[in-house]
C-alpha positions as CSV (number, residue, x, y, z in Angstrom):
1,X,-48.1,-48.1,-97.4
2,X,-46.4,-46.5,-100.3
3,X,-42.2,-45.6,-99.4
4,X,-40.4,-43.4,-101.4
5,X,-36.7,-44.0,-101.7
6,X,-34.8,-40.2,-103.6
7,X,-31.4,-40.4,-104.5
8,X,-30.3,-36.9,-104.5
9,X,-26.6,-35.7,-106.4
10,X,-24.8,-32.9,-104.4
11,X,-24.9,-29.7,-106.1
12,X,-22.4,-26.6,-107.3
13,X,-19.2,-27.3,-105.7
14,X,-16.1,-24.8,-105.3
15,X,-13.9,-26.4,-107.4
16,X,-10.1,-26.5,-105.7
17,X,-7.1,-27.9,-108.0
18,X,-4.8,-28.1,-105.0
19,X,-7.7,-30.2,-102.8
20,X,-8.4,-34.0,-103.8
21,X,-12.1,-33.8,-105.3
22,X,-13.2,-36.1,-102.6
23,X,-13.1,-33.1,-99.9
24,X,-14.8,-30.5,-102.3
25,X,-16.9,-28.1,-100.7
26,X,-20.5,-26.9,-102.2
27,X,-20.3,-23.6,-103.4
28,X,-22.4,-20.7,-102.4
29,X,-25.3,-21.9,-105.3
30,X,-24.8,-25.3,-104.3
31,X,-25.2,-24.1,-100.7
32,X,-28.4,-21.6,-101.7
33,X,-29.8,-24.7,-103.3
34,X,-29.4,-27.2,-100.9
35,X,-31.4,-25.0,-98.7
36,X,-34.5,-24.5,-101.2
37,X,-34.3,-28.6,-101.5
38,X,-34.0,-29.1,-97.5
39,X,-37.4,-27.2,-97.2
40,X,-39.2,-29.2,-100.2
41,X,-42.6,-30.9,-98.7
42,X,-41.9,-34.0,-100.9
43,X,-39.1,-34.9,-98.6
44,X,-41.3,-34.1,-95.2
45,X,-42.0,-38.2,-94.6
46,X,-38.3,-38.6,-94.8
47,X,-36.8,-40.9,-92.1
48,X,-33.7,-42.4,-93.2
49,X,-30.8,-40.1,-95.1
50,X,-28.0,-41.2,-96.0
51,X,-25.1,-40.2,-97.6
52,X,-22.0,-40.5,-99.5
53,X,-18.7,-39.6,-97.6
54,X,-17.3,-37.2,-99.9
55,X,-17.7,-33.7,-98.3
56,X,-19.8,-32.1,-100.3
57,X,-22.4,-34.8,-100.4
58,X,-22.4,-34.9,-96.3
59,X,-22.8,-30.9,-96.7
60,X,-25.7,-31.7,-98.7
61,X,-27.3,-34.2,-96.4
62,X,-26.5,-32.3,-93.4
63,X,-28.6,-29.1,-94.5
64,X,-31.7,-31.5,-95.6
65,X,-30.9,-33.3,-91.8
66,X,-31.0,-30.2,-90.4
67,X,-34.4,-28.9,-92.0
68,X,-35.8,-32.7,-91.3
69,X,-34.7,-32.8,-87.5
70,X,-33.0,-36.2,-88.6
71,X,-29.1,-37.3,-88.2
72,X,-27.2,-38.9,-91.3
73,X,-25.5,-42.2,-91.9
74,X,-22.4,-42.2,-94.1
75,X,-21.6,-45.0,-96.5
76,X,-17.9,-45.0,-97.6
77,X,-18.9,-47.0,-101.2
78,X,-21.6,-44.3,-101.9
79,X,-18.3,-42.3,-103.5
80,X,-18.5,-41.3,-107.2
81,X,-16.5,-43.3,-109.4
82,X,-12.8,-43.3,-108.5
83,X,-10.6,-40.6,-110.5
84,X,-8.1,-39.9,-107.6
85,X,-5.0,-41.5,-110.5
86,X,-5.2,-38.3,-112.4
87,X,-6.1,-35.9,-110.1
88,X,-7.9,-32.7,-110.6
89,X,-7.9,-32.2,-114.2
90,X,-9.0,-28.7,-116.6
91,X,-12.5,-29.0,-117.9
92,X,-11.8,-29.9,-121.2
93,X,-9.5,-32.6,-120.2
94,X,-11.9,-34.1,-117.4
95,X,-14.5,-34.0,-120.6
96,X,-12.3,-36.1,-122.8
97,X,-11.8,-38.4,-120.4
98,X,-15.3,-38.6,-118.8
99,X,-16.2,-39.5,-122.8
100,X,-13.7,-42.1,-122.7
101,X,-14.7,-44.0,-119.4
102,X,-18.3,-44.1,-120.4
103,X,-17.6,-45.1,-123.9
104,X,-15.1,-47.6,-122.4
105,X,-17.2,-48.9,-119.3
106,X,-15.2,-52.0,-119.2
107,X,-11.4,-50.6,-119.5
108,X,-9.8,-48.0,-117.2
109,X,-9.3,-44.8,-118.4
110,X,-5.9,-43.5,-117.2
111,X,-6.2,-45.6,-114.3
112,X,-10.0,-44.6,-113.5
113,X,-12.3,-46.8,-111.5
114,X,-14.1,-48.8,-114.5
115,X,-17.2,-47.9,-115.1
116,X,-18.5,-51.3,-114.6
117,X,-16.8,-51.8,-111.2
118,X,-18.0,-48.4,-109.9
119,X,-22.0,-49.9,-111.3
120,X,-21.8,-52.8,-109.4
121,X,-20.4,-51.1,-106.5
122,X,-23.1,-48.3,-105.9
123,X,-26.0,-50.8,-107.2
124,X,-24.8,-53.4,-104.5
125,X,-24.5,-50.6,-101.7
126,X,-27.9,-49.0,-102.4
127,X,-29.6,-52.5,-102.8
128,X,-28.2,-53.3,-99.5
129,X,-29.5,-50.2,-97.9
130,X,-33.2,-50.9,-99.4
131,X,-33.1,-54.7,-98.0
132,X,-32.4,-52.6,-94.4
133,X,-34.3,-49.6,-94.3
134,X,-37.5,-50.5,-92.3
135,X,-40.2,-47.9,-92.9
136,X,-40.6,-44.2,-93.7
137,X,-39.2,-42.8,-96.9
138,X,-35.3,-43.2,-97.4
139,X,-33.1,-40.1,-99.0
140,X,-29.8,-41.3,-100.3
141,X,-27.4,-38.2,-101.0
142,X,-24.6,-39.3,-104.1
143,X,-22.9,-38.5,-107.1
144,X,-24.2,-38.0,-111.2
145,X,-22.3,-40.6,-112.7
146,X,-23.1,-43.4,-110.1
147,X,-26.7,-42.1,-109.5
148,X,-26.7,-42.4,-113.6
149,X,-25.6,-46.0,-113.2
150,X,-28.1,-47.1,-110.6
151,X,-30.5,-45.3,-113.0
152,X,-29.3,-48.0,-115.8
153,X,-29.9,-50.9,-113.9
154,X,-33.4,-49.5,-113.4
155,X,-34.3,-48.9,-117.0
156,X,-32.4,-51.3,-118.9
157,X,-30.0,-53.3,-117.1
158,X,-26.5,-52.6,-119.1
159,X,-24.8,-49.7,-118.4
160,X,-26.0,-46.8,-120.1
161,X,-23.1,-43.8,-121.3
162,X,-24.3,-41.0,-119.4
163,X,-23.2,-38.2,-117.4
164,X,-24.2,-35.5,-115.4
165,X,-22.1,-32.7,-114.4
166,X,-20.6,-31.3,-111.9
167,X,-21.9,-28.0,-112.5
168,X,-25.6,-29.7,-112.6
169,X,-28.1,-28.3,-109.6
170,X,-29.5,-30.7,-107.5
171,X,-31.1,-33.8,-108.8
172,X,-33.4,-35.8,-107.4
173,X,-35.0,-39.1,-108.4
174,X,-37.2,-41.2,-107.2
175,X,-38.3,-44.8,-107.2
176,X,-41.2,-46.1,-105.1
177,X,-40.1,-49.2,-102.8
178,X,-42.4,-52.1,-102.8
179,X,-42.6,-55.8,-101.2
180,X,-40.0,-57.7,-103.3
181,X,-39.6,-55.2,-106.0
182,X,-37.6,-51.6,-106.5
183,X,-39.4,-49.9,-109.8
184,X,-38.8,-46.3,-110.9
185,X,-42.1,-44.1,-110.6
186,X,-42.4,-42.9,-114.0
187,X,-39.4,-39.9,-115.0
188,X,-37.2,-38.4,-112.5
189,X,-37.9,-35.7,-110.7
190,X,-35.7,-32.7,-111.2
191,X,-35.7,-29.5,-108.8
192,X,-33.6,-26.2,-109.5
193,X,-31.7,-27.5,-112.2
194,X,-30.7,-25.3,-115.1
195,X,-29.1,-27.4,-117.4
196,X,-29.7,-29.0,-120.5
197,X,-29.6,-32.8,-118.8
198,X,-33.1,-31.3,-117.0
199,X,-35.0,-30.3,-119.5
């Protein structure tokens, strides 16, 4: 039997310069989104979700659980790559130095999780997951720039420059899990995104 294994990123998220990122909440699109996704018949053989702990990827997970009649399990190294040494920066700022960490995946930027060390991390986590999920299909709720990493590995093995926004709707991707073997099922699959990264 075919499984199905989606990594969904959060959504829209209220964006807070006095809050740490890590507790951001989905907005009122992210929330209106989340909602359309939870209710998607793709996702109906779900068994398994699980999620990052950053708030708004449990927000995210918990509507889809909801819809699904399923709990969640919460992964602490799901996170998106570590940026808590600068804080919450202006867009054009967080830009700059989102260029500079993927240009850069081997050096810190400013004291940023490296790129490389946030790869490995979110590959090893999800592979671990795969190796002991045991049937069904499995929804993983994340992050763009570590979903884009995993992604990498997929496709081409190095680490590919590549981000996705924060302002980006929900993404989902999927991959079909088979006996010995994790392959991407042709291009992802992108729901209510409006965004030039979707088209």
């Amino acid at each position: 039997m075919n499984r199905i294994m989606r990594y969904l990123t959060h959504p829209q998220v209220s964006i807070d310069p006095h809050t740490p990122v890590g507790h951001w909440s989905l907005s009122h699109e992210g929330l209106m989104r989340t909602n359309k996704v939870a209710t998607a018949t793709g996702l109906s053989k779900t068994t398994q979700i699980i999620s990052s702990a950053e708030t708004k990827a449990r927000q995210t997970a918990m509507i889809i659980a909801k819809s699904l009649k399923l709990e969640i399990s919460v992964r602490e190294r799901m996170h998106e790559n570590d940026r808590s040494s600068t804080g919450f920066l202006p867009l054009a700022e967080f830009e700059a130095m989102a260029d500079d960490f993927f240009a850069h995946p081997g050096q810190s930027v400013d004291g940023w999780e490296r790129a490389i060390d946030a790869q490995k991390r979110i590959v090893g986590e999800t592979n671990q997951i795969i190796t002991q999920h045991d049937g069904g299909d499995l929804l993983l709720v994340g992050h763009g720039a570590v979903g884009s990493f995993y992604i990498a590995i997929l496709q081409t093995g190095p680490l590919v420059a590549h981000l996705i926004s924060q302002q980006v709707a929900a993404i989902i991707l999927l991959w079909r899990l088979k006996p010995g073997a994790f392959c991407i099922i042709g291009n992802p699959w992108k729901l209510y995104c409006r965004s030039r990264y979707c088209e």
